[in-house]
C-alpha positions as CSV (number, residue, x, y, z in Angstrom):
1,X,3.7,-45.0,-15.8
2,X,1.6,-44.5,-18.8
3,X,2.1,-43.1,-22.3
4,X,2.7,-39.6,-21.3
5,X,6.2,-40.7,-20.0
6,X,7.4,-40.4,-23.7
7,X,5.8,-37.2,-23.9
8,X,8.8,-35.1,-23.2
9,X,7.4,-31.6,-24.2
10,X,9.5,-30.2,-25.6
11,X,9.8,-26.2,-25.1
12,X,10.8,-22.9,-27.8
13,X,14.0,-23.1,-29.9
14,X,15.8,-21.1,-27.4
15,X,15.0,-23.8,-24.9
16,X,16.6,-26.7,-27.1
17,X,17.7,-29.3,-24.8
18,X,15.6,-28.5,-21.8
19,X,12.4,-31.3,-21.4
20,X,10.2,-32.7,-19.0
21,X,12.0,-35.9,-18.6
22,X,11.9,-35.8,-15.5
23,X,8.6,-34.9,-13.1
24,X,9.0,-33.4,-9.5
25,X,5.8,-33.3,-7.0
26,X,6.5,-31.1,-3.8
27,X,4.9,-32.3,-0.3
28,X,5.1,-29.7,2.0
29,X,3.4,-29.6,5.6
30,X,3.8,-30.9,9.2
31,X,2.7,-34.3,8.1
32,X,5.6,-34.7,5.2
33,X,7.9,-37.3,7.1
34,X,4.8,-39.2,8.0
35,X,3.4,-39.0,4.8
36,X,6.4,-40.2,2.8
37,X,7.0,-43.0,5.5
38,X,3.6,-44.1,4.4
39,X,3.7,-44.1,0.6
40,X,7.0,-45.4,-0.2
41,X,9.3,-48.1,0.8
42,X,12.0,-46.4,2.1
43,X,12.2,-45.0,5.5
44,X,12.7,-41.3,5.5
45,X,15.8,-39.9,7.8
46,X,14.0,-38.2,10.8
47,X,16.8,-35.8,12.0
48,X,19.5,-33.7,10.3
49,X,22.3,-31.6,11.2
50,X,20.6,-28.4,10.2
51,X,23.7,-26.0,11.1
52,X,23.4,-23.0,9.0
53,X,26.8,-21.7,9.8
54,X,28.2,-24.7,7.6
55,X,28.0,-23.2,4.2
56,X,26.5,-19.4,5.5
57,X,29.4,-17.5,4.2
58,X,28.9,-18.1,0.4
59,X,27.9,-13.8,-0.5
60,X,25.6,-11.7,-1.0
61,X,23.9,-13.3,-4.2
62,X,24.1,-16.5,-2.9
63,X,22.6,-17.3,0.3
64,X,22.7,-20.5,2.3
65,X,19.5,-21.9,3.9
66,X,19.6,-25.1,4.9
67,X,20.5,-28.9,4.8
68,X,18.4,-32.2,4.2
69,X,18.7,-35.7,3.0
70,X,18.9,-37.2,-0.3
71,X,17.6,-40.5,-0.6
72,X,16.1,-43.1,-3.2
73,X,12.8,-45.1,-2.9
74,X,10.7,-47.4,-4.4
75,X,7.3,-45.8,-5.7
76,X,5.0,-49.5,-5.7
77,X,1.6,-50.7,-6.6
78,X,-0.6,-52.3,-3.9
79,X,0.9,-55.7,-4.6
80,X,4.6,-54.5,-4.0
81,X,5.7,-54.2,-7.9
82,X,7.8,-50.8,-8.8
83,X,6.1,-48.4,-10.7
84,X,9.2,-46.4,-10.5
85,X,12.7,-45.3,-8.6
86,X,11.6,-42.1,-7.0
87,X,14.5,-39.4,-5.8
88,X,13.7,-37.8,-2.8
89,X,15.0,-34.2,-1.3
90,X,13.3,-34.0,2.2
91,X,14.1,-31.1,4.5
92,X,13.0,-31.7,8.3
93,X,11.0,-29.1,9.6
94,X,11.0,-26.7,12.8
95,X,8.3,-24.9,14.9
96,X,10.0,-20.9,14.1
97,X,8.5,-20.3,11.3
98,X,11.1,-18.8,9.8
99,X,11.4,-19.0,5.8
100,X,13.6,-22.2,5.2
101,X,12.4,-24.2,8.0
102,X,9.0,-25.8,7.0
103,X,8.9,-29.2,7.0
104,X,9.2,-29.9,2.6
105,X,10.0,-32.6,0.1
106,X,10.9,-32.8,-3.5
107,X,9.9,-36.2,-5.6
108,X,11.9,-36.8,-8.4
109,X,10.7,-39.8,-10.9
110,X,13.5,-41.1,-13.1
111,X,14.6,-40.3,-16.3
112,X,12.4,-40.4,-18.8
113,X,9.2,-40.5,-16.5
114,X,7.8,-37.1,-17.0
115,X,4.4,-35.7,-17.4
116,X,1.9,-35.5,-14.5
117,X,1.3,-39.0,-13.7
118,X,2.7,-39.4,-10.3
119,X,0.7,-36.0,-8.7
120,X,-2.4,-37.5,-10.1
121,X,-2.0,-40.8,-8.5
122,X,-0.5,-39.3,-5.7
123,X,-3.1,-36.6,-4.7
124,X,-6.4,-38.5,-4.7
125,X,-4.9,-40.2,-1.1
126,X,-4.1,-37.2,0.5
127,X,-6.6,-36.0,3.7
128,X,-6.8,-33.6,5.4
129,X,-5.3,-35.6,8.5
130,X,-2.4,-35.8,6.5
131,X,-1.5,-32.4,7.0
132,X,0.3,-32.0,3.7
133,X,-0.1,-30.3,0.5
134,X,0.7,-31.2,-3.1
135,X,2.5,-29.5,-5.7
136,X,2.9,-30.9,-8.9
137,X,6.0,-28.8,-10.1
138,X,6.0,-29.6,-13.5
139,X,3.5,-27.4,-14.9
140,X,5.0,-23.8,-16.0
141,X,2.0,-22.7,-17.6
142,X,-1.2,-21.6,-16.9
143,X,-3.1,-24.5,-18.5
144,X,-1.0,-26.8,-16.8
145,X,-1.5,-25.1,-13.4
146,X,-5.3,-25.4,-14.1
147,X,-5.2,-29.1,-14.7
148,X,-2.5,-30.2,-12.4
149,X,-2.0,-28.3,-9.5
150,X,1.1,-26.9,-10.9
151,X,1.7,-22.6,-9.9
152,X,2.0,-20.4,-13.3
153,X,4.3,-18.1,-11.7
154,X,7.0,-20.9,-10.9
155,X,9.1,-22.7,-13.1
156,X,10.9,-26.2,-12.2
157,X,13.8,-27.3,-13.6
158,X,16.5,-30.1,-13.0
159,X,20.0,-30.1,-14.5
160,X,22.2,-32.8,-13.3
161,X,26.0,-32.4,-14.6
162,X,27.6,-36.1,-14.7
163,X,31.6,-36.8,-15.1
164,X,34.0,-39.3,-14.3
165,X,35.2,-38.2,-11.3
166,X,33.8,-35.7,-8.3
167,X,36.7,-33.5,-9.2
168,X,36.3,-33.4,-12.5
169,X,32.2,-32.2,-11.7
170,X,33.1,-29.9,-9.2
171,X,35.3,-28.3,-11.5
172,X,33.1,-28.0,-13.9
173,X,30.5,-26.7,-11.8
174,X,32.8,-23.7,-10.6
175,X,33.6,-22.6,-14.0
176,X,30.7,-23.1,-15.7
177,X,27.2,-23.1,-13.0
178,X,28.7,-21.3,-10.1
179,X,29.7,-18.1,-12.0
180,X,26.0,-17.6,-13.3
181,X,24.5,-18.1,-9.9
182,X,26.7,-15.8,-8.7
183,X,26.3,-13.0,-11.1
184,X,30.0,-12.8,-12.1
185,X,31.5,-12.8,-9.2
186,X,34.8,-14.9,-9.1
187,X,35.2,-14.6,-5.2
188,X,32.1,-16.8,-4.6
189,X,32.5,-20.3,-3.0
190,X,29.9,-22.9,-1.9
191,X,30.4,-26.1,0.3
192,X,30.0,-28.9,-2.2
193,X,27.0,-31.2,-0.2
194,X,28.5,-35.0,0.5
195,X,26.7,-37.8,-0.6
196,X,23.5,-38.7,1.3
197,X,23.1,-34.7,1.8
198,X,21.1,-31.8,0.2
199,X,22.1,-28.1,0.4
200,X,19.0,-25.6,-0.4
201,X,20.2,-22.1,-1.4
202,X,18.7,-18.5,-1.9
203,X,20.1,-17.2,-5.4
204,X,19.5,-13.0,-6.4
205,X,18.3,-13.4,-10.0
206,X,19.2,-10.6,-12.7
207,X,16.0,-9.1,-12.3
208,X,16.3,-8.3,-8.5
209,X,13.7,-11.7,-7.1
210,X,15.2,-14.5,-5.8
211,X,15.2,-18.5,-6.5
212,X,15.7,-21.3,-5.0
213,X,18.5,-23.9,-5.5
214,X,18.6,-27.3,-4.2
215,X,22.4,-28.9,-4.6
216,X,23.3,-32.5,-4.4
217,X,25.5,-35.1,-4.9
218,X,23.3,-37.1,-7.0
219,X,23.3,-38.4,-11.0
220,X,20.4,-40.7,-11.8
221,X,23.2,-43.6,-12.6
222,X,25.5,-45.7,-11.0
223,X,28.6,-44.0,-8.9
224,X,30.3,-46.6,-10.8
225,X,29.6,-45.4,-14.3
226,X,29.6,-41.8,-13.1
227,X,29.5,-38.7,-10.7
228,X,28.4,-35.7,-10.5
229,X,25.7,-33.3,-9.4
230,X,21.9,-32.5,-9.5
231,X,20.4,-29.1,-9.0
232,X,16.7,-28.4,-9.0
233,X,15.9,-25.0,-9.5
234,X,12.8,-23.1,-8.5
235,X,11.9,-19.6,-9.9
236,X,9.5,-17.3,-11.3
237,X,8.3,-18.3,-14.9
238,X,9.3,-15.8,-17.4
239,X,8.2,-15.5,-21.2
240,X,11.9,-14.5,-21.5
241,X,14.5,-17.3,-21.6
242,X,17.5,-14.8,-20.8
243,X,15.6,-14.1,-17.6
244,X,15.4,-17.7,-16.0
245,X,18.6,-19.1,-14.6
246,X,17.9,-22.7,-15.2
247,X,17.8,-22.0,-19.3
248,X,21.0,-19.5,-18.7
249,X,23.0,-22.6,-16.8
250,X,21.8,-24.6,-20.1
251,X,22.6,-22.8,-22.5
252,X,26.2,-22.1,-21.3
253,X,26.8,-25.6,-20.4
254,X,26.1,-26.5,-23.9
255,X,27.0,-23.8,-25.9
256,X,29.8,-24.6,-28.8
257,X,32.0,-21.7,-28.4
258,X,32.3,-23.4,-24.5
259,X,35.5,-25.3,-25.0
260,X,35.4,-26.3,-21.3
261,X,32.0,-27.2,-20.7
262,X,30.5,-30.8,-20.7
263,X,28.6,-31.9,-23.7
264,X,24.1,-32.1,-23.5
265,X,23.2,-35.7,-24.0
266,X,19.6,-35.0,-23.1
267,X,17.8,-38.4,-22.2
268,X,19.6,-41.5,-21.1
């Protein structure tokens, strides 16, 4: 992109760790599918097996809502170079209404590709035809949302948990991610998504409001050199750290008294 993909902005001391390197931009409407079809080289999966019952029965703090695809893509210029290797969480969309069920994407721009840089090209070619909105969820402040496009009262994070095997990661996600999304509660199970697949859940934060949690199989590397899992995280911005999940997951995943938790290499 440009310079500001060295930029990594970093946050407080409390935060140590936790970057931008890595930008997400939401598309949400009823034109998404067409939208993305249009703008990327990849083809974007039309239909999914949206069965909530699949993973329903996770508790009361944890709330399945629904299933998507993951997929990668190639984010070009008008002469078919790569700008970058975009990943992609799309969700297909139904006519209900209901929460959960509008037609959404995420865009994730590889490691070490943050800043706003892909909203900005991105947004000048959206119409109103399009039927699609832009969210560039990288800003958590108020003078970013001003610039950018970004909402104040939402913070964005990613934290993707790589091992040498699937076991080994899911493992590590029960003892050490599933526990704080649950609030404690050791009885608390999820469906681990298969590869190609997205799980989006409804979490009950400490401080009784709810965020969103998009699960998948999915490490920015090669299955050969690694797996794991990515989760995206979507909540209200809070001036206190102890109140956002996403710097709670952090900080216990790295923390030195954690003798089994994985070790924060930041960027790659």
């Amino acid at each position: 992109f440009t310079t500001e993909r060295f930029s990594s902005s970093l946050m407080t001391s409390d935060e140590v760790g936790v970057s931008r390197l890595v930008s997400v931009v939401q598309v949400q409407g009823k034109g998404t599918h067409s939208f993305l079809n249009a703008k990327f080289s990849q083809s974007v999966p039309r239909k999914h097996d949206m069965v909530r019952n699949a993973a329903a029965n996770c508790g009361e703090t944890v709330q399945f809502i629904r299933s998507g695809h993951i997929y990668e893509t190639g984010y070009l210029t008008s002469k078919g170079r790569i700008i970058d290797r975009l990943t992609v969480l799309a969700f297909p969309g139904r006519d209900s209404g209901i929460y959960g069920d509008v037609e959404e994407a995420f865009l994730m721009t590889s490691p070490g590709n943050g800043g706003g840089t892909l909203f900005n090209e991105l947004s000048p070619l959206v119409f109103p035809m399009d039927r699609v909105t832009l969210v560039d969820c990288t800003g958590v402040d108020s003078s970013d949302s001003a610039i950018s496009g970004g909402d104040c009262r939402l913070k964005t994070s990613v934290i993707t948990l790589a091992c040498s095997s699937l076991k080994d990661a899911q493992t590590s996600f029960n003892k050490n991610i599933l526990n704080i999304l649950s609030g404690g509660q050791k009885s608390q199970k999820i469906d681990f998504p298969t590869r190609g697949v997205c799980h989006h859940y409804q979490v009950r934060t400490g401080n009784g409001d709810y965020a969103d949690v998009y699960f998948t199989e999915h490490t920015f590397l090669p299955m050969e050199a690694c797996r794991g899992y990515t989760i995206l995280i979507r909540e209200k911005n809070s001036t206190s750290t102890r109140s956002n999940i996403a710097n709670v997951i952090w900080g216990n995943l790295t923390d030195e008294y954690n003798d089994e938790g994985p070790v924060g290499i930041g960027t790659l």
